[in-house]
matplotlib code that plots the C-alpha trace (Angstrom):
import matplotlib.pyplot as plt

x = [16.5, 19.9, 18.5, 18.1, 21.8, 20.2, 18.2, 18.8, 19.1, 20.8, 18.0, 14.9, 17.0, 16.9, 13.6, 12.2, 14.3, 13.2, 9.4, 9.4, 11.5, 8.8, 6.1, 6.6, 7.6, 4.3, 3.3, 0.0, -2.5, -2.7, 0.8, 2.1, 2.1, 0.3, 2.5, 5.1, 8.4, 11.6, 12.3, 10.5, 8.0, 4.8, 3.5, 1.0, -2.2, -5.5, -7.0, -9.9, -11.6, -12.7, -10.0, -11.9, -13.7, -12.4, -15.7, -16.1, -14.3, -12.0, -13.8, -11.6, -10.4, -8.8, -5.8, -5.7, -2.2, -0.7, 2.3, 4.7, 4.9, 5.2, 3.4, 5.1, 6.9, 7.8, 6.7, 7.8, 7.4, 5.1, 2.7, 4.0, 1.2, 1.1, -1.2, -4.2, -5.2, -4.6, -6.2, -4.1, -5.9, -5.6, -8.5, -9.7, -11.4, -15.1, -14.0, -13.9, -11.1, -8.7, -6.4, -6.8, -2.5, -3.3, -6.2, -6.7, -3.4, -1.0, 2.3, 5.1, 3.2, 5.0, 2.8, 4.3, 2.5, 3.4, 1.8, -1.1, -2.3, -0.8, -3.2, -5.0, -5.4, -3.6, -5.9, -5.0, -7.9, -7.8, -6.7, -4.0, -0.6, 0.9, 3.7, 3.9, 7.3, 8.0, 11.2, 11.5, 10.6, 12.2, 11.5, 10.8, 14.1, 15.9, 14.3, 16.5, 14.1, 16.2, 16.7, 12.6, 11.6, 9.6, 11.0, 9.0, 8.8, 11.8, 11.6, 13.3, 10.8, 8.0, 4.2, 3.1, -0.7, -2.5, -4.5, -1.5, 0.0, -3.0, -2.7, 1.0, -0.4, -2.9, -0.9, 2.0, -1.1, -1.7, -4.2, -5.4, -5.8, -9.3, -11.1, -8.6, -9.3, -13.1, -12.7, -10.9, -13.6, -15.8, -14.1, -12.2, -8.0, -5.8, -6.5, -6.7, -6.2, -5.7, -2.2, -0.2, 2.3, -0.1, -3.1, -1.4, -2.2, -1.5, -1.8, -3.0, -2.3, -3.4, -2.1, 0.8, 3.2, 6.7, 6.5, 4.2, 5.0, 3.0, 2.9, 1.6, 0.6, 2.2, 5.5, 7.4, 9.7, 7.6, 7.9, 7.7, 4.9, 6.4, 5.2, 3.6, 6.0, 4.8, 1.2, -0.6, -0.6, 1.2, 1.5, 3.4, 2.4, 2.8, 1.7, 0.3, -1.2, -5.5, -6.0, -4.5, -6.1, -4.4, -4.8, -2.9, -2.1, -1.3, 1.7, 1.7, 4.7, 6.4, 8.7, 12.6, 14.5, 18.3, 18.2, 18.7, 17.4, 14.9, 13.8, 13.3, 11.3, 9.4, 8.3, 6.4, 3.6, 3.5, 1.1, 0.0, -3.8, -6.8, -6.5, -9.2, -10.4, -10.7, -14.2, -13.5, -12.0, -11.2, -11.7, -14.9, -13.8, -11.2, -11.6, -9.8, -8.4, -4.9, -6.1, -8.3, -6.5, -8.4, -8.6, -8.3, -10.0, -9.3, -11.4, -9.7, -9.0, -10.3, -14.2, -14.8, -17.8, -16.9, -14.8, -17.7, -20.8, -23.9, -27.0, -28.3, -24.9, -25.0, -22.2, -19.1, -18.9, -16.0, -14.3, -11.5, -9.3, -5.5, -2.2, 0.2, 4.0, 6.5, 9.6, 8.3, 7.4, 5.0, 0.4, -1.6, -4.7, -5.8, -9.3, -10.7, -13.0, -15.8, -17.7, -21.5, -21.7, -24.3, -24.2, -26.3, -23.7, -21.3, -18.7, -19.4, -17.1, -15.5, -13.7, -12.6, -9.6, -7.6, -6.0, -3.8, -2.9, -0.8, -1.7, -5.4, -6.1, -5.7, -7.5, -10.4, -11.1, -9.3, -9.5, -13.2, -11.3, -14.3, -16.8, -14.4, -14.8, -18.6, -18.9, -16.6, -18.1, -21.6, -20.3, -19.3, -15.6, -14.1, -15.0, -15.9, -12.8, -12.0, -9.5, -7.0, -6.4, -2.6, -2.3, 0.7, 1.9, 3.3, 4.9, 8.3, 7.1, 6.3, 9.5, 11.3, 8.8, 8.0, 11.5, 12.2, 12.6, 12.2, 11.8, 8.7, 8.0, 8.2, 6.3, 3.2, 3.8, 4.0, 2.0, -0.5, -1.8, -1.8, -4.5, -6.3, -6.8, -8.8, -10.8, -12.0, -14.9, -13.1, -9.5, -8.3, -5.1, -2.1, -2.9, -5.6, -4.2, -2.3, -0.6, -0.4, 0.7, 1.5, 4.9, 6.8, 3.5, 4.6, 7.7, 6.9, 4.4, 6.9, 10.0, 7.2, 5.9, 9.3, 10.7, 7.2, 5.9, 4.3, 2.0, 1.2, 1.0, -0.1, 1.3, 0.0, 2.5, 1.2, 4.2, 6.3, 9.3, 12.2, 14.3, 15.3, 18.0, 20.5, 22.2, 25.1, 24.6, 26.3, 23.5, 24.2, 22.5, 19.0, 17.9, 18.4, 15.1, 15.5, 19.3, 17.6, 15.5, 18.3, 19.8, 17.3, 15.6, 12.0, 9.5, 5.5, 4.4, 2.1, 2.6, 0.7, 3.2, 1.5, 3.7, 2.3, 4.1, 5.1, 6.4, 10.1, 13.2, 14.4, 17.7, 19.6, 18.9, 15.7, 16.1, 16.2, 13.1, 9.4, 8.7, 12.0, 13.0, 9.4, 10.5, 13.5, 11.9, 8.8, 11.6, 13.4, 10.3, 9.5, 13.3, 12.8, 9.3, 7.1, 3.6, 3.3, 1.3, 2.3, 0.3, 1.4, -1.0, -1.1, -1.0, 1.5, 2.0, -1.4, -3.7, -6.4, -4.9, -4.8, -8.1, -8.7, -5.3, -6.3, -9.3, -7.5, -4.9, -7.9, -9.4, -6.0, -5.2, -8.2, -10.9, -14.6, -15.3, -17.1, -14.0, -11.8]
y = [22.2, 20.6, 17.7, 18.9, 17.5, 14.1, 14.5, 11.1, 13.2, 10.5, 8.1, 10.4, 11.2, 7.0, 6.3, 8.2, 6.5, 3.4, 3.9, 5.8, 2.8, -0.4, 1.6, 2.5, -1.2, -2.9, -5.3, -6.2, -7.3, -11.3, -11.6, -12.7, -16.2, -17.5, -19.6, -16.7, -17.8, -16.5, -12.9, -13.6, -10.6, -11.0, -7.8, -6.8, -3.9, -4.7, -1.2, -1.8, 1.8, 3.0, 6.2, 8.2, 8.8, 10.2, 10.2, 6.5, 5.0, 2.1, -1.5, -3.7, -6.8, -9.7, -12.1, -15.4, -17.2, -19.7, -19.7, -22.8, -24.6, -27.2, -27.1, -25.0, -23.1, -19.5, -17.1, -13.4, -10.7, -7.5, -6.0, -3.0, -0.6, 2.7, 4.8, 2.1, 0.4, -3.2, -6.5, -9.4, -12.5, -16.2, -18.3, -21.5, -24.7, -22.6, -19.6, -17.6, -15.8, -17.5, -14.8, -11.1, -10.4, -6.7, -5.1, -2.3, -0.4, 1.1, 1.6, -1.3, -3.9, -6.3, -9.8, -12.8, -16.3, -19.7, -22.3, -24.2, -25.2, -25.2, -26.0, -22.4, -19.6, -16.5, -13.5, -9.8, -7.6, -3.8, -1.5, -0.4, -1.4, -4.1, -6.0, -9.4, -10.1, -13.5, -13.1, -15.8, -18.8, -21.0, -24.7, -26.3, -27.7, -24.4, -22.8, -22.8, -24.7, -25.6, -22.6, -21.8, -24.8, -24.1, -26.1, -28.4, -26.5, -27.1, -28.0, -24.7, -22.4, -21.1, -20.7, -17.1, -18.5, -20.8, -22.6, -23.1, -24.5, -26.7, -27.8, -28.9, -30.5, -32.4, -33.3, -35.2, -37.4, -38.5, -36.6, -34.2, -31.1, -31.6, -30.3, -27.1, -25.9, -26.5, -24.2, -21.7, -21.9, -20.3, -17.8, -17.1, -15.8, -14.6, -15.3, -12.8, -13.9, -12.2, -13.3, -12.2, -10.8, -8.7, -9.3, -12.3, -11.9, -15.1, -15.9, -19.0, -21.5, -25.2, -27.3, -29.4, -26.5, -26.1, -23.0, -20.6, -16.7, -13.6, -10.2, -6.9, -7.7, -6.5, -6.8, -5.4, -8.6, -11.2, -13.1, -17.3, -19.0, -22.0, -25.9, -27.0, -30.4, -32.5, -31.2, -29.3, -26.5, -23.4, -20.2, -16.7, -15.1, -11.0, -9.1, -6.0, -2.7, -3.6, -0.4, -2.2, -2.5, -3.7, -6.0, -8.9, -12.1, -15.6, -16.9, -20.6, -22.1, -18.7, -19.3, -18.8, -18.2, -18.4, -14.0, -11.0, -10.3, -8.2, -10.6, -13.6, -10.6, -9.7, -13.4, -13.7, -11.0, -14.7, -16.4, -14.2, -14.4, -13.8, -15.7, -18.4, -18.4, -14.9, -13.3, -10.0, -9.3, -6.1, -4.3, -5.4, -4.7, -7.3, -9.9, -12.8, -14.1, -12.9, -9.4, -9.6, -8.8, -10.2, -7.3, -7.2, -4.6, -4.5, -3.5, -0.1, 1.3, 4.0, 3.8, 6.4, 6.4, 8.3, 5.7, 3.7, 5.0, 6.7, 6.0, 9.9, 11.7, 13.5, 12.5, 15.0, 14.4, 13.0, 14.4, 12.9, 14.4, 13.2, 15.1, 14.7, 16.5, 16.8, 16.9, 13.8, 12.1, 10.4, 10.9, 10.2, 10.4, 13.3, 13.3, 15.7, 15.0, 18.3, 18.3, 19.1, 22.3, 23.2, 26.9, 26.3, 24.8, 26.8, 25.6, 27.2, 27.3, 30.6, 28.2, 25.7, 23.3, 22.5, 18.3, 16.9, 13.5, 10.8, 7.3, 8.3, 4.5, 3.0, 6.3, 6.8, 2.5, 0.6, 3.6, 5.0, 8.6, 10.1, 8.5, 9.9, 12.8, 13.1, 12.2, 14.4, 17.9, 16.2, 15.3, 19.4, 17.7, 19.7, 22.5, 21.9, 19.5, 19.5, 17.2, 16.3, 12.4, 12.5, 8.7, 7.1, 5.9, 2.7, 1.5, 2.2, 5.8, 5.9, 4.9, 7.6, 10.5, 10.5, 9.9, 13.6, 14.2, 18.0, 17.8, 16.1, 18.6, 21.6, 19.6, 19.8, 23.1, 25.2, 23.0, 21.0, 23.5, 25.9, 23.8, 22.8, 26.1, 26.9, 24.1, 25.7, 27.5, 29.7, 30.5, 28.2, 30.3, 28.2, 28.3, 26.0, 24.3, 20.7, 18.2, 14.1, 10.4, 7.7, 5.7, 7.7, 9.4, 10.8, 11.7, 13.7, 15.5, 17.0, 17.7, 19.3, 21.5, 22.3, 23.0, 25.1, 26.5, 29.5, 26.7, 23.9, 25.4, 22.4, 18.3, 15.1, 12.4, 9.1, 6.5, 8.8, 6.5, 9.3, 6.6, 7.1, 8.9, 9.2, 7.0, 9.1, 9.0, 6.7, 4.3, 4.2, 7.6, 7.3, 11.0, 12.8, 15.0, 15.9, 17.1, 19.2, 20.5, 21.2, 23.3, 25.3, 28.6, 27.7, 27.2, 28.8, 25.2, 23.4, 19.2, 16.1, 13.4, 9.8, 6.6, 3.1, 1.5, -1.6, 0.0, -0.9, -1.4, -4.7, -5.5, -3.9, -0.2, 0.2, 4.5, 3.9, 2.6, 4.3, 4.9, 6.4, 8.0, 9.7, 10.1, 11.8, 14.3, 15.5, 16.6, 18.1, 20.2, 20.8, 22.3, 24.4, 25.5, 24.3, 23.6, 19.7, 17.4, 13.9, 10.8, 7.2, 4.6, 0.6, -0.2, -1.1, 0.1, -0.2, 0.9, 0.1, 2.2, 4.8, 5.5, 6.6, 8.7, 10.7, 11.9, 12.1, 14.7, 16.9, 17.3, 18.1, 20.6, 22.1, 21.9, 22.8, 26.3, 24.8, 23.3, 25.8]
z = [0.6, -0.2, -1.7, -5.0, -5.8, -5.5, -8.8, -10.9, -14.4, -16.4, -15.2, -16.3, -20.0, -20.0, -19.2, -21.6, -24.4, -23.2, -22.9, -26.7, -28.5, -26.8, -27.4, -31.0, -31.4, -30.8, -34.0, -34.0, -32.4, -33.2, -34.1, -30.9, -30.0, -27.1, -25.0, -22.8, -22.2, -20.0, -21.2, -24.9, -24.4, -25.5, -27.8, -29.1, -28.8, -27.6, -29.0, -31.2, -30.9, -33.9, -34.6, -36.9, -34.4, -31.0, -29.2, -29.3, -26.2, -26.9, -26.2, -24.0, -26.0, -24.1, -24.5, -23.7, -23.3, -21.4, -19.1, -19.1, -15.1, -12.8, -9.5, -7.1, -9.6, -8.3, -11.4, -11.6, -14.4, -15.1, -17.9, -19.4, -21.3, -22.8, -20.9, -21.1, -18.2, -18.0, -15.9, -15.5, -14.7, -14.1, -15.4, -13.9, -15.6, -15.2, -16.9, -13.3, -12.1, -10.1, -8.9, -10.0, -10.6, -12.0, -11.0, -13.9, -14.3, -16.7, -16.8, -15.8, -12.9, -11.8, -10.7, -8.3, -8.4, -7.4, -10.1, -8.6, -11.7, -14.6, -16.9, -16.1, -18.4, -18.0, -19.6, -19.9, -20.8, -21.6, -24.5, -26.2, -26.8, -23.8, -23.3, -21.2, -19.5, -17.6, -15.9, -13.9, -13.0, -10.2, -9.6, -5.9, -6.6, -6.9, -4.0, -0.5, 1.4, 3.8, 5.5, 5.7, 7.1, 9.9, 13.2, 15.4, 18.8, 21.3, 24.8, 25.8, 24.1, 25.5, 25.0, 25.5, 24.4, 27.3, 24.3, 22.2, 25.4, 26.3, 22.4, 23.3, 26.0, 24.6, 21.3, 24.0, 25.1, 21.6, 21.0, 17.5, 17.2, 16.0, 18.7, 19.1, 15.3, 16.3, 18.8, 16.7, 13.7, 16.6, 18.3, 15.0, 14.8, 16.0, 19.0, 22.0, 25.6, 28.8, 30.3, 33.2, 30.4, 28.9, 26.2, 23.8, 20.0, 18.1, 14.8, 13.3, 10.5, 9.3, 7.3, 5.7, 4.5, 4.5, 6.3, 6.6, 7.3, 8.5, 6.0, 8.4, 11.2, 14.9, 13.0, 10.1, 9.5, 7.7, 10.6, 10.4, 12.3, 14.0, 13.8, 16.9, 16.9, 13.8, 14.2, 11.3, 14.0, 13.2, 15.3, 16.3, 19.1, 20.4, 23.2, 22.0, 23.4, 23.6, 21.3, 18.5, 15.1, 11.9, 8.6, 7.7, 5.3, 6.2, 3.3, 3.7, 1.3, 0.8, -2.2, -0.5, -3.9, -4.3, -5.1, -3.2, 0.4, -1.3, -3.9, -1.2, 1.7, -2.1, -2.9, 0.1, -2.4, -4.6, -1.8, 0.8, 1.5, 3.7, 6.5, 6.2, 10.0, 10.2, 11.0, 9.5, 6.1, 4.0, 2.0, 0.4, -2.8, -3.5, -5.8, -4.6, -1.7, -2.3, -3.0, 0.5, 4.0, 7.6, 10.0, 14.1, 16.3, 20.1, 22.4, 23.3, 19.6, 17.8, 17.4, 14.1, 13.3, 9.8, 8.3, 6.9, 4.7, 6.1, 4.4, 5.3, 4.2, 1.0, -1.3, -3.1, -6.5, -8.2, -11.4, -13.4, -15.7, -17.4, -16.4, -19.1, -18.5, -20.6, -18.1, -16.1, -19.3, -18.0, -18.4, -14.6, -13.7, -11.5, -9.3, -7.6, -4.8, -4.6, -1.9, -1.3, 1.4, 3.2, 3.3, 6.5, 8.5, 10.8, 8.6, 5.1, 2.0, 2.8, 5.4, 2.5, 2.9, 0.1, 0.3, -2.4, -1.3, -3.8, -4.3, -5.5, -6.2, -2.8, -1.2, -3.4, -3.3, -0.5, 2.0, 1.0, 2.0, -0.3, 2.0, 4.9, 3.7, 3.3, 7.2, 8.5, 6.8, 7.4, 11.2, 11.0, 12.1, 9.9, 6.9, 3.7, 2.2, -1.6, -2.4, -5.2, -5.9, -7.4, -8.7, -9.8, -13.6, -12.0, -9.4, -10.5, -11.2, -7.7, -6.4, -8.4, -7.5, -4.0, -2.3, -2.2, -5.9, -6.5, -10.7, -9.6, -6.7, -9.2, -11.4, -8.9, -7.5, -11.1, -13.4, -11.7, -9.0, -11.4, -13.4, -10.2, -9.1, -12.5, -11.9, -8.0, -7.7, -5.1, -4.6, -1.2, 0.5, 1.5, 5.4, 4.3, 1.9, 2.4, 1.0, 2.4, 2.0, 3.5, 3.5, 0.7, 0.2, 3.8, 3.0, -0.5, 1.4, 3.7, 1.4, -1.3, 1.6, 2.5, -0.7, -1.6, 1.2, -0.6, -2.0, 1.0, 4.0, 5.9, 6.1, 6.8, 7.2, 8.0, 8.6, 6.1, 4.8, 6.4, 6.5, 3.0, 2.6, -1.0, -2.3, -1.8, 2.2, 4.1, 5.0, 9.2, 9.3, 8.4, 9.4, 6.1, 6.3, 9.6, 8.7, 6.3, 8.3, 11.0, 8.0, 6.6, 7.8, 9.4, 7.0, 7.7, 7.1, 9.9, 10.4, 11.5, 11.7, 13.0, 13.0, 13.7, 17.3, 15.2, 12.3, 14.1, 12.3, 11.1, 11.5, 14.5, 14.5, 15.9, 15.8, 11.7, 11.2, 10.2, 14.0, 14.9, 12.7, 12.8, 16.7, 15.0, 12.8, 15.4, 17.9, 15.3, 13.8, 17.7, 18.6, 15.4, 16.6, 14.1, 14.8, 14.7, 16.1, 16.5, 17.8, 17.3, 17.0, 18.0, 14.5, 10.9, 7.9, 7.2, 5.0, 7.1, 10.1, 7.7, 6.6, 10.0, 10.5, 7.4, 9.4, 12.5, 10.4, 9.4, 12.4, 14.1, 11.1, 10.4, 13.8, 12.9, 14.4, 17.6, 18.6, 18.0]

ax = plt.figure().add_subplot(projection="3d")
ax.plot(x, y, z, "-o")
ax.set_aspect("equal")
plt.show()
């Protein structure tokens, strides 16, 4: 593939520089002080291992410190660690965590927050050498308010929910809202009602906020709820497919900073929350409210019965090991998912599948897709699965790896698989080997496959982010890795492409977005004759849609023998 001429070279040579002058840096531990301040880093290590001894595991130290505020101050910066994992926490009054801002990671993690309290704790636990940035920190004052406030409902607009209506209604008589949020503590949001215009989906907020926005949902565009005239009422309505099924956060008092477009759409991260009159949240693993997502099922969408554990199934076992390279510069962890066969099923290990899929953390914990897997090859839904958990050094890592990168391609193909297939207990051919992600998980699946197709023989793409494109290419055409494909000679590499219906464009160009420019790329891989299958689903960008894709992908890929 062409894109090889987009390799940032320069960039690599100076991150590498970077991380080897901080990290060598590091005074020690204690010699920080304990009040962080704008761009004065905080340093330090929190290692207190015993190193003459390597078999002795490092004991997790914590930091306490305290972050200078004033209620309603917007508060930006990140943790930067050698290869240790880190936990960034706020502290309340009781000792008990207030807000989990870094859940045990290393590498550069950036945290958002809006002050509360500011006479909270701030405590980062782990091991190893850290760094504590605070870049900014914006006053109530400074923040363009004016533009988010939420507007009081106009005479002209109208109500696509008959309750909301009936609220309005009721409100013009001098009546509260009292008995309306009774109602809703019941039936619980968002609400779903049966209209002539379809089934309305409408989301749900209390209180006295300055606005209040919606992050997932039946929408890509952080969209505001508006204020039911001067009530405490606040709402946004869809009409949406009845096989729907997606997560979502309620952001009341979204910071709106004087920045970029991308800074002010990333602020909304500071506040968004479980929404509190939801019956249903996920995943059970968070620890706070910020970290937990409500969840909506219709009546019509997928029923999988394998997505959640089953007391009778035997589990895979799960084996860790650290992938250091030198050309990447950069030490992840890699896990690989074995699982237990029954040599008396149809399906037997001769029949093996091979699955490398990236972002290990959010797969192995938020999506269970170990669990997934234990159900499906007990279920006989598809053969034995072994798969590889590829997780990510950071974030910014991830942002310079996956978007069609091929140092980091060649990277898997000739170092990493070569150590995975040493680790097998049988060789797995390509045919039944494959390779998925989601979002620019998706699309490093499919430029890997394409670029090493003697390797991954098989894709699973769910809401792959091909609307990247370089930053050379002129941004009106969106299509780049369907161009390639155009370009290049077939490839003997199967796909399963999925996109969510809601995953639309923002902005003007609706054909540039995840779903069309997924549209794009399936009728490109079908006019080239590729085997694909594609299925769009009434959901986001969504981890919570995805669990269930990832089995869907399988099943497509790889059928058990019965249903072949």
């Amino acid at each position: 593939m062409r894109y090889i001429r987009f390799l940032p070279k320069k960039k690599w040579a100076i991150a590498g520089f970077t991380f080897l002058l901080y990290s060598a840096s590091f005074p020690a531990f204690g010699s920080e002080a304990t009040m962080l301040t704008i761009e004065s880093p905080l340093k330090g290590d929190l290692n207190h291992s015993n190193r003459e001894n390597a078999d002795i595991k490092p004991q997790h130290k914590s930091l306490d410190f305290s972050v200078p505020c004033d209620t309603g101050d917007y508060l930006t910066g990140y943790v930067e660690s050698d290869r240790s994992m880190m936990t960034l926490d706020v502290i309340d009054a009781t000792g008990k965590v207030s807000r989990r801002l870094i859940d045990n990671k290393s590498g550069k993690q950036h945290f958002y927050s809006v002050a509360e309290n500011c006479a909270e704790t701030w405590r980062l636990s782990g091991s190893g050498a850290y760094q504590i940035v605070l870049e900014q920190r914006v006053s109530l004052a400074e923040q363009d308010l004016k533009g988010s406030l939420g507007n009081s409902l106009d005479s002209s607009d109208t109500l696509l929910s008959p309750r909301v209506s009936a609220l309005l209604e009721s409100l013009q008589k001098g009546q509260s809202t009292d008995r309306f949020w009774a109602e809703v503590e019941v039936l619980g949001t968002p609400l779903i009602e049966d209209t002539a215009l379809g089934t309305v989906m409408t989301f749900l907020a209390r209180g006295d906020y300055r606005n209040v926005k919606l992050m997932g949902g039946p929408s890509t565009n952080h969209d505001a709820l508006q204020r039911l005239v001067d009530s405490d009422t606040w709402y946004k309505s869809f009409i949406v497919p009845n096989n729907t099924h997606l997560s979502y956060q309620i952001a009341p008092n979204t910071p709106e900073p004087p920045l970029s477009e991308f800074a002010r759409r990333v602020a909304i991260k500071a506040v968004a929350q479980v929404d509190p009159y939801n019956h249903h949240s996920w995943p059970r693993s968070a620890t706070d409210k910020y970290t937990t997502k409500s969840t909506i099922t219709l009546k019509d969408a997928p029923n999988r019965r394998w997505i959640k554990r089953q007391a009778e199934v035997p589990k895979g076992a799960l084996s860790t090991f650290k992938f250091t390279n030198s050309t990447l510069d950069n030490t992840r962890d890699i896990t690989i998912y074995s699982p237990t066969v029954n040599n008396n099923k149809e399906n037997s290990k001769d029949d093996a599948v091979l699955l490398y899929i990236f972002d290990a953390e959010a797969y192995i914990d938020t999506v269970g897709l170990p669990t997934i897997l234990d159900n499906l090859i007990a279920e006989g839904k598809v053969p034995p699965v072994t798969a590889v958990f590829i997780s990510n050094p950071d974030n910014d890592a991830r942002a310079r790896e996956l978007p069609a990168n091929p140092m980091f391609a060649d990277v898997l193909a000739n170092e990493l698989v070569p150590q995975i297939n040493k680790r097998l207990p049988v060789a797995i051919p390509t045919d039944r080997t494959v390779i998925a992600g989601s979002s620019y998980g998706g699309l490093a699946a499919t430029t890997i496959a394409l670029r090493h197709p003697d390797i991954f023989g098989n894709v699973i793409s769910m809401s792959g982010s091909y609307w990247w494109h370089p930053k050379d290419q002129t941004a009106e055409d969106k299509h780049f890795v369907a161009s390639e494909v155009i370009e290049m000679d077939k490839a003997p590499v199967r796909f399963f492409l999925s996109a969510g219906v809601f995953e639309t464009a923002r902005g003007k160009s609706g054909s540039n977005g995840i779903l069309g420019t997924n549209r794009h790329l399936r009728d490109v891989l079908l006019a080239k004759r590729y085997d694909t299958h594609y299925q769009e689903y009434a959901a986001g960008h969504d981890y919570f849609a995805w669990r269930g894709i990832i089995g869907d992908g399988l099943v497509s890929l790889f059928p058990s023998k019965e249903k072949k």
